[in-house]
Structures are given as structure tokens and as C-alpha cells.
C-alpha positions as CSV (number, residue, x, y, z in Angstrom):
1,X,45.8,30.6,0.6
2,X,43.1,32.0,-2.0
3,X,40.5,29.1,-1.1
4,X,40.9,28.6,2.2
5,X,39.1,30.9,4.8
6,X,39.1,30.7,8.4
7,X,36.4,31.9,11.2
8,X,36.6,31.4,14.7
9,X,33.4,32.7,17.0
10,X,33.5,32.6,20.8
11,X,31.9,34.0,23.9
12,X,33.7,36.0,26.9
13,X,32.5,37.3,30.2
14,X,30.1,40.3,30.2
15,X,33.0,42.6,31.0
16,X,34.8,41.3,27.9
17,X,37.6,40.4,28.6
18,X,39.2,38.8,25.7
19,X,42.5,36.3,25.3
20,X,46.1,38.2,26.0
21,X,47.6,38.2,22.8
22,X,44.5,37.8,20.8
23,X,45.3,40.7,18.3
24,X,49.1,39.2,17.6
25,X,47.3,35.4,17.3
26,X,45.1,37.2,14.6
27,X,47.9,38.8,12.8
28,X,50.0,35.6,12.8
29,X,46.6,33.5,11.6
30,X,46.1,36.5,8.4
31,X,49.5,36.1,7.0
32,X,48.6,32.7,5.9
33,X,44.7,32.6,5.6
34,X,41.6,35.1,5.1
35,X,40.5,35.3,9.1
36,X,37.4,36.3,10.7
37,X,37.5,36.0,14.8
38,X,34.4,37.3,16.6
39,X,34.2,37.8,20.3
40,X,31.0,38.4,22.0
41,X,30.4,39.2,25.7
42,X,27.2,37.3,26.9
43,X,25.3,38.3,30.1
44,X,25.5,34.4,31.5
45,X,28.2,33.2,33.5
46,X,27.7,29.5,32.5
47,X,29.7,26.7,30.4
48,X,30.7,27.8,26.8
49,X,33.1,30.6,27.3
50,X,36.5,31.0,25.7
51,X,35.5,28.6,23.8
52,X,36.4,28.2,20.0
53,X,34.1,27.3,17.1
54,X,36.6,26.8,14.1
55,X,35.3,27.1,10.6
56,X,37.5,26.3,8.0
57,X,35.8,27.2,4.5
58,X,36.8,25.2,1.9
59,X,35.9,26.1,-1.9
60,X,35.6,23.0,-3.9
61,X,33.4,20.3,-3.5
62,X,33.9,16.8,-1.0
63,X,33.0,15.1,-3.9
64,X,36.2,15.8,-5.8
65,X,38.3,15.3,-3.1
66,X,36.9,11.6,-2.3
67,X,37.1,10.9,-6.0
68,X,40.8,12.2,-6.0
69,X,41.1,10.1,-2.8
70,X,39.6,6.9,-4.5
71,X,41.3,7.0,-8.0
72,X,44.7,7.9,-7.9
73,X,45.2,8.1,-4.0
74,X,45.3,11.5,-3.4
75,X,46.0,12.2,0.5
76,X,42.8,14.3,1.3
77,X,45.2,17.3,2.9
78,X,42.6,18.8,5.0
79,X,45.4,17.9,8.4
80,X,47.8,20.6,6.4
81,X,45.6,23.1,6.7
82,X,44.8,21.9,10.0
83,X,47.4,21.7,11.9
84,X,49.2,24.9,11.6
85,X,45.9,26.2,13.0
86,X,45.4,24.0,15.5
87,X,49.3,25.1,16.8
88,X,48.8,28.5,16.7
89,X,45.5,28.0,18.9
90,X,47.0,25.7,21.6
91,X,50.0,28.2,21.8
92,X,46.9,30.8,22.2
93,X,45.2,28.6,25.3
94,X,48.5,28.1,26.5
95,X,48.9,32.0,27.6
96,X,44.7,32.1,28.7
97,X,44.7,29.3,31.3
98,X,43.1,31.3,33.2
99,X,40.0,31.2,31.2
100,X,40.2,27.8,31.2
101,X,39.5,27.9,26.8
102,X,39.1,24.9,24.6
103,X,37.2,23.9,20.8
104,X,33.9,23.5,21.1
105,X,33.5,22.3,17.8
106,X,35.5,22.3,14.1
107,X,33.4,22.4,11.0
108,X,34.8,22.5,7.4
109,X,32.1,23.7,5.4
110,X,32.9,22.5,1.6
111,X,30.9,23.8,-1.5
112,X,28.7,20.6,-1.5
113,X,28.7,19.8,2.3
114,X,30.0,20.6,5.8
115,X,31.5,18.2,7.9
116,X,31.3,18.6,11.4
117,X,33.8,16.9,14.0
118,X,33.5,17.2,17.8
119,X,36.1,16.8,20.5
120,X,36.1,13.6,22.9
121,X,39.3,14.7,24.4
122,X,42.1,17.0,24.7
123,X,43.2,17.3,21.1
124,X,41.8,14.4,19.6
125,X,40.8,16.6,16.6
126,X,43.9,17.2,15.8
127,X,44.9,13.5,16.6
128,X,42.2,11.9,13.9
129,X,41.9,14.9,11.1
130,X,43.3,12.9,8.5
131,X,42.2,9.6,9.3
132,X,38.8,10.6,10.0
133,X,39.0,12.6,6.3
134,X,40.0,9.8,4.4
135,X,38.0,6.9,6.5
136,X,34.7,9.5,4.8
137,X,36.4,9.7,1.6
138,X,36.2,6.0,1.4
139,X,32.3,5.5,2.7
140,X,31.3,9.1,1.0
141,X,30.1,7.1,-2.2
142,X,28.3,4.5,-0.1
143,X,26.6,7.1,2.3
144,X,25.3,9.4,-0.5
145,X,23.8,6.4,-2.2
146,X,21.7,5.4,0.5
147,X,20.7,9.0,1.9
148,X,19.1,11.9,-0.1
149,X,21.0,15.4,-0.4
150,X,23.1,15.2,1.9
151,X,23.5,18.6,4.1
152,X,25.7,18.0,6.9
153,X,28.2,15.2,7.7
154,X,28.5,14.8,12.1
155,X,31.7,12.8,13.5
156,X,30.8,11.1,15.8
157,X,27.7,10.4,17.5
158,X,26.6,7.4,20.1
159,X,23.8,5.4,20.4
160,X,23.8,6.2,24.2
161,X,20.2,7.5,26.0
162,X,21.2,10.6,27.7
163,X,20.7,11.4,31.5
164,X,17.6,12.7,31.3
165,X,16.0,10.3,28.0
166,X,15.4,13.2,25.9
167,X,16.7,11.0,22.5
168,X,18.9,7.7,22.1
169,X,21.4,8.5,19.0
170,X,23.6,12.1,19.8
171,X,26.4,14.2,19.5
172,X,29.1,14.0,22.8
173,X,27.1,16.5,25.0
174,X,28.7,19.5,27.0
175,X,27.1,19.2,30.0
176,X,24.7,16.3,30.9
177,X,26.8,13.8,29.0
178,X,26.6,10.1,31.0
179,X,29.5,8.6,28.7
180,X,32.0,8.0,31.3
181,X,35.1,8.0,29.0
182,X,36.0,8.3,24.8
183,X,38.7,6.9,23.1
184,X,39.8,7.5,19.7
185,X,38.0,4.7,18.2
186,X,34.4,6.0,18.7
187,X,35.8,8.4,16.2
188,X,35.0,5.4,13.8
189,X,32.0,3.4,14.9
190,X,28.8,5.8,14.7
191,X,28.2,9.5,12.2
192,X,25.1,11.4,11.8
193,X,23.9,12.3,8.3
194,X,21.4,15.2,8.0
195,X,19.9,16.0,5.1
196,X,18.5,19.0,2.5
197,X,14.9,17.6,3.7
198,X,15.1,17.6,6.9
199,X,15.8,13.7,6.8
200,X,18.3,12.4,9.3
201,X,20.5,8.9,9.6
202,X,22.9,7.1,11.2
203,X,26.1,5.6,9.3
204,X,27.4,2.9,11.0
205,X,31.4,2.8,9.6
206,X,32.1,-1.1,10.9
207,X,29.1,-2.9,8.7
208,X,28.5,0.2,6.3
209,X,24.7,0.2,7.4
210,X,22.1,3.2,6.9
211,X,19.7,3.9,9.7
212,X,16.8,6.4,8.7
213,X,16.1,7.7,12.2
214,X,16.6,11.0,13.9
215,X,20.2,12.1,15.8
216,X,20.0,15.4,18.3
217,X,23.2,17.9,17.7
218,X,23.6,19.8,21.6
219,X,21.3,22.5,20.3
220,X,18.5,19.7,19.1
221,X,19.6,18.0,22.4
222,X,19.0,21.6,24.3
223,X,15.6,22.3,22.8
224,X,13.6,19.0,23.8
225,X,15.4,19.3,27.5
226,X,13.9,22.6,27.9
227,X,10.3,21.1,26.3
228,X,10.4,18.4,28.8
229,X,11.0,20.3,31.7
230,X,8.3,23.0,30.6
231,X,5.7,19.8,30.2
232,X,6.8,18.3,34.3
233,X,5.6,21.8,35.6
């Protein structure tokens, strides 16, 4: 498919050691898409390993698939490009148990702006694509209206101080996350906006309300940890 490009990046063990059938799951991927997978050992043994980031690279603009959405009810397809992905990885962590792998994080990066959806569970991505598509396609008009340029799109966050009270609004967190449980809903209560200006907000999907204030991605979330532990010694 000529506008649809697909990178997946992840980490293996120092020796690296790499997925069984990871040059058959690249040939399968290429006959349908333009692929780039990237593998590269890292000299720590800690979380993050075998663990996919999925970029799907989209060229044409969010904006014209909302508008196609709104006015003649377009189903925003991004779940059938999706999906057959999403099989061929599962059938890929199905054979690599043993490295126990998973999605860390799936963004697709339009021409105007990326949108960037974590996991709460074990394949709730794939569960909420498409809903979670067209719930933005629906509040895209209201959310640009009340935020400047608009850079990057996160579903979901929580409004949930973290173990530690580094920040109050955050993405799900890998390690010191204190949410006991998610459920598919939170898919649709909370997303962060950050802007071209450095200018973050909240969305709030229920009441359709804008909050100017500042939301911490894990690396943002990583960062201040390390500056507050750094300040206690």
C-alpha cells in the first residue's frame, strides 16, 4: 500500500538474541507494506525488552479524514490497516514466549499530527482502534479550536498522582504505575494534547472540556523521577 509505511523498533539482550522467525515475520509484513524493523542490543537487563514500538505512517492529513468522517460518514479505516498487523505480530509473540514480548506503544504519525495510543491491557489496542479513531474524529474540531498547533494527540492519560508525586495528569506508566486495574472505558475519559509551542492540555471526552496544564509521557515521567532522587541526596 503506496501511503502506508510501517516501522517497528525494539530492544534485545546484549547477546542479541532476536525473535525466531523474525526474518519470515518481515517478509510476510513487506508483501503488503513498506517495513522498517530495527533491533538493538542494549547493555541493561531491565524492563523494555522485546518490546514493540509500532509506527504506522500515514500520508494525508487527520484533518481530512475527520471531515470525511463528519460529512458523509466515512468509517475512518485506520483498524484495516491495523489489524492485519496486529495478527501477524501476536502470531510473532506467540513463537517468542520466552522473551516474554509485548507493544509498548502504537503511534500513527499523520501528515498534520501523530496520535499516540498506549496499552492498558493485553490487546486492548487492537480492541478500541476504531472506536478510539472515530470518538477523535468527532471531538478533533472541538480540541483544535481550543488548543494552538496541535503536535501530538496521547490516548489516554489519568489524572492519578503517581507513587512517588512526581506530576498528577500521565500516561499508563511501565513500572511505578499505582493504578490497580484499566478497563476499556478509560480509553474514553482523559487525552493529552501537546502542542507546536511546547503548550500542553488535557481533553476531557465526557464534558468536552480543555485544561491548559502540563501531562508527563514515561520519558517526561522518567526525567523528573531521576531529578528528584538526585535533589534527596
Amino acid at each position: 500500500m503506496d501511503n502506508i509505511k510501517i516501522k517497528l523498533t525494539y530492544w534485545t539482550y546484549p547477546e542479541g538474541d532476536d525473535f525466531d522467525d523474525i526474518e519470515a515475520f518481515k517478509a510476510d509484513l513487506s508483501k503488503e507494506f513498506e517495513t522498517e524493523i530495527t533491533s538493538q542490543p542494549t547493555d541493561a537487563m531491565g524492563g523494555g525488552l522485546y518490546e514493540f514500538v509500532v509506527e504506522i505512517l500515514y500520508n494525508v492529513d487527520f484533518a481530512e479524514i475527520a471531515k470525511d468522517y463528519l460529512e458523509d460518514g466515512v468509517k475512518v479505516g485506520l483498524g484495516y490497516f491495523w489489524k492485519p498487523i496486529f495478527k501477524r505480530i501476536k502470531e510473532l509473540f506467540k513463537k517468542n514466549k520466552k522473551y516474554r514480548p509485548d507493544i509498548e506503544v502504537a503511534k500513527f504519525i499523520f501528515r498534520d499530527i501523530e496520535i499516540i495510543i498506549y496499552p492498558l491491557y493485553p490487546d486492548s489496542i487492537d480492541e478500541v482502534i476504531d472506536e478510539t479513531i472515530q470518538t477523535l474524529s468527532r471531538h478533533y474540531s472541538k480540541i483544535k479550536s481550543e488548543t494552538t498547533s496541535i503536535k501530538s494527540i496521547h490516548i489516554p492519560i489519568f489524572n492519578q498522582v503517581d507513587s512517588y508525586e512526581v506530576c498528577a495528569y500521565r500516561v499508563r506508566l511501565n513500572v511505578d504505575e499505582n493504578i490497580a486495574s484499566f478497563k476499556k472505558e478509560d480509553y474514553f475519559n482523559l487525552w493529552g494534547i501537546k502542542c507546536d509551542d511546547e503548550t500542553d492540555y488535557v481533553y476531557n471526552i465526557k464534558d468536552q472540556s480543555t485544561l491548559k496544564t502540563k501531562f508527563y509521557t514515561q520519558a517526561e515521567y522518567d526525567i523528573q523521577l531521576d531529578k528528584k532522587f538526585v535533589s534527596k541526596r
